[in-house]
C-alpha positions as CSV (number, residue, x, y, z in Angstrom):
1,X,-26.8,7.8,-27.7
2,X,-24.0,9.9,-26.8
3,X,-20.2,8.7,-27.7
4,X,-18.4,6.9,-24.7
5,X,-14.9,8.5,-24.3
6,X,-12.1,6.2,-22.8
7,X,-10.5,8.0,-20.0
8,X,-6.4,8.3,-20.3
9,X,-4.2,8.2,-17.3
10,X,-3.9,11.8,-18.2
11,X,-7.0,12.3,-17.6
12,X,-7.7,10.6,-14.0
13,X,-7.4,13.6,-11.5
14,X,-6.6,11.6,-8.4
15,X,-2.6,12.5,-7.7
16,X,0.0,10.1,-6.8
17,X,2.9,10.9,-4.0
18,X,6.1,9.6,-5.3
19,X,9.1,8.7,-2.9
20,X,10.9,12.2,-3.3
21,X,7.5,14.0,-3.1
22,X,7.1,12.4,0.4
23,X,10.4,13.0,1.4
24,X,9.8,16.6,0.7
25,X,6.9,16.7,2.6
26,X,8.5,14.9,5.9
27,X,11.5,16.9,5.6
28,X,9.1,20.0,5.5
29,X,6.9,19.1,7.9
30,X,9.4,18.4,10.7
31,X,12.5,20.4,10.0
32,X,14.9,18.2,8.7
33,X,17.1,17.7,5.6
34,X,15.5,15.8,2.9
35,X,19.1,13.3,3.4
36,X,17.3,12.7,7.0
37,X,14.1,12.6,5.9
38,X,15.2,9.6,3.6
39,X,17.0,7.8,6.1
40,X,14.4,7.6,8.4
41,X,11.8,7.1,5.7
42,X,13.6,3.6,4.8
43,X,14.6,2.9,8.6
44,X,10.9,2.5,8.9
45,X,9.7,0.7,5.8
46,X,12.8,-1.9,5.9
47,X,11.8,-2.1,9.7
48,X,8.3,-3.2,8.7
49,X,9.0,-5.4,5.7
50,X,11.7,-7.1,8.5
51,X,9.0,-7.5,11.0
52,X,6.7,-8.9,8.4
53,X,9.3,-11.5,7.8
54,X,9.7,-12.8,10.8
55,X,5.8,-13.7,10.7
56,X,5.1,-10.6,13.2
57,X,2.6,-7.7,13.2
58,X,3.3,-4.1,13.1
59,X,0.6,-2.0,14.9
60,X,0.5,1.8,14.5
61,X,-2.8,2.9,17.0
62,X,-4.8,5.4,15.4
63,X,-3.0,4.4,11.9
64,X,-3.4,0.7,10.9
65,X,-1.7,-2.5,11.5
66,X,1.2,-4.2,8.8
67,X,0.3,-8.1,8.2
68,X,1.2,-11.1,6.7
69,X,-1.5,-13.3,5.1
70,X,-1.2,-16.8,3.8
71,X,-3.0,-17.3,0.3
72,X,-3.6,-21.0,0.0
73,X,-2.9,-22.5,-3.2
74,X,-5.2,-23.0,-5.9
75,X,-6.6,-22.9,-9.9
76,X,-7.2,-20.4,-12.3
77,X,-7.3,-19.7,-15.7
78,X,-5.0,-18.4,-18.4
79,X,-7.1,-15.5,-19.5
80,X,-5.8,-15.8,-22.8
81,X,-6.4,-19.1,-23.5
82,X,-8.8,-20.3,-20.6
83,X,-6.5,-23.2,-20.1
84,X,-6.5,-23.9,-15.8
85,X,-2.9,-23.4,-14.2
86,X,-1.9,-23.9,-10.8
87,X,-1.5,-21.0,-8.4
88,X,0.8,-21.8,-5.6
89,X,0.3,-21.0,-2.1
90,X,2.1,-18.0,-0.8
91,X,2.5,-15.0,1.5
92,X,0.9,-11.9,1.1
93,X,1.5,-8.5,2.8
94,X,-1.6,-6.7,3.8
95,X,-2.5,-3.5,5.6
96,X,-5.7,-2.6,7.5
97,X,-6.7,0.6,8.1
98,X,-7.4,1.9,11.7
99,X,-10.2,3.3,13.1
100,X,-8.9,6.8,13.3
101,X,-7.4,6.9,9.8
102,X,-10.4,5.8,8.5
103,X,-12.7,8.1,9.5
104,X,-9.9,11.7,8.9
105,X,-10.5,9.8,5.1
106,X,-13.8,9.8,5.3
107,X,-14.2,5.7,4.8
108,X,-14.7,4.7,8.2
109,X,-17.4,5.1,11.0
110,X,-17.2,8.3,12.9
């Protein structure tokens, strides 16, 4: 039987956009300084994480829709000792992927 090999984080060849590397691409994209492409980068994700806050949605059609979900409390287990803890109950942030974004990915119906 052949020899497994563990795959590093080297390894994985799925790329991750950082921050800057985003900034880049919005400044690029739409012909602004990268100092614009910043500001407007964290107008809109402070803007969302506000809206979230206040127990509102925020809807992008085409894109996906910003939540807030309540996790009820409940048990689990320390996994290194299998002793049962208690989880409080709080709020989660969760995003759900339209229709339209879904499908340029190719994970959603076409």
């Amino acid at each position: 039987m052949p020899k497994l090999e563990k795959i590093t984080s080297s390894q994985n060849t799925h790329k991750r956009m950082n921050k800057a590397e985003l900034i880049d691409k919005i400044a690029k994209d739409s012909g602004i300084t990268k100092t614009q492409a910043n500001e407007a980068l964290d107008s809109f994700t402070n803007s969302v994480v506000a809206t979230l806050k206040k127990g509102d949605r925020v809807t992008l059609v085409g894109f996906g829709t910003f939540s807030v979900s309540d996790r009820s409390a409940r048990n689990g287990r320390n996994p290194q000792t299998g002793e049962v803890i208690k989880i409080k109950a709080r709020k989660v942030p969760k995003f759900k992927a339209g229709k339209e974004f879904s499908a340029k990915i190719g994970t959603g119906k076409k």
